[in-house]
N, C-alpha and C positions, 0 to 999 in steps of 0.2 A: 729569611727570604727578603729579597729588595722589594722597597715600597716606591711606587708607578704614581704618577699624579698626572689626571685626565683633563688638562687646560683647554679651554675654548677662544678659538680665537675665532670672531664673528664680526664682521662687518666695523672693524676699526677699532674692538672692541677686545679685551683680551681677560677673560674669565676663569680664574683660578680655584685648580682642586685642592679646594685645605685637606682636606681627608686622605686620599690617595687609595691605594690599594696592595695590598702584599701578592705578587706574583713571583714564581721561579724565572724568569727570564723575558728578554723583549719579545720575542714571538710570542707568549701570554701575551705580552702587551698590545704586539701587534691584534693578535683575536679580538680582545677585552676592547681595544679603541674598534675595531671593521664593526662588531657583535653592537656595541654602544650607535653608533654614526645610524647604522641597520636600523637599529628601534626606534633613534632619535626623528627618523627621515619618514615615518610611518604617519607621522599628525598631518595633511593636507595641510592645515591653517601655518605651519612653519616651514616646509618643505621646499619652499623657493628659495629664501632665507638661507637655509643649512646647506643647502648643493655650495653656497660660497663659501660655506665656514670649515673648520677644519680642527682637529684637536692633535692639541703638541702635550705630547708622554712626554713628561722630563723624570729623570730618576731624584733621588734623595737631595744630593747635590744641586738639582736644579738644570743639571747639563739635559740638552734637548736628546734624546732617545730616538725618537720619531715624531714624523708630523701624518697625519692619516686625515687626507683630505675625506668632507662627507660624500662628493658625489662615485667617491672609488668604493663605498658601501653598495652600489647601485651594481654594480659588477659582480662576475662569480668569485671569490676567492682564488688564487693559485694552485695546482693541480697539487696535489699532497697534502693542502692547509685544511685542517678541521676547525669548524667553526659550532661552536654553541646556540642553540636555538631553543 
């Protein structure tokens, strides 16, 4: 399985996932980053903060995957996309 790595980029600031994650493809990815932003957006004391920030999925390589801004967590998902909770 290809391993996903969940980088934050926040306020000029760019926050690197050593670890990553083994997913079967970007749509995991895509869920795994909306599912993360979802929970991340939950603390009040960060929540203003995070609506600016956004996390960029790069694969193995490094090449960018997707970027999943936080305040598109605030949103329902796309009609067919199942999301974990």
């Amino acid at each position: 399985m290809p391993r996903y790595f969940f980088n934050t980029r926040i306020e000029g600031d760019f926050i690197k996932d050593e670890g990553g994650a083994e997913l079967r493809d970007p749509e995991q990815a895509w869920e795994v980053a909306r599912d993360t932003a979802h929970a991340m957006l939950q603390d009040p004391a960060t929540q203003t903060t995070l609506l600016a920030a956004s996390l960029v999925v790069t694969d193995e390589a490094g090449e960018v995957v997707l970027e999943f801004p936080f305040a598109e967590a605030l949103t329902p998902p796309p009609e067919g996309i199942k999301t974990v909770h």
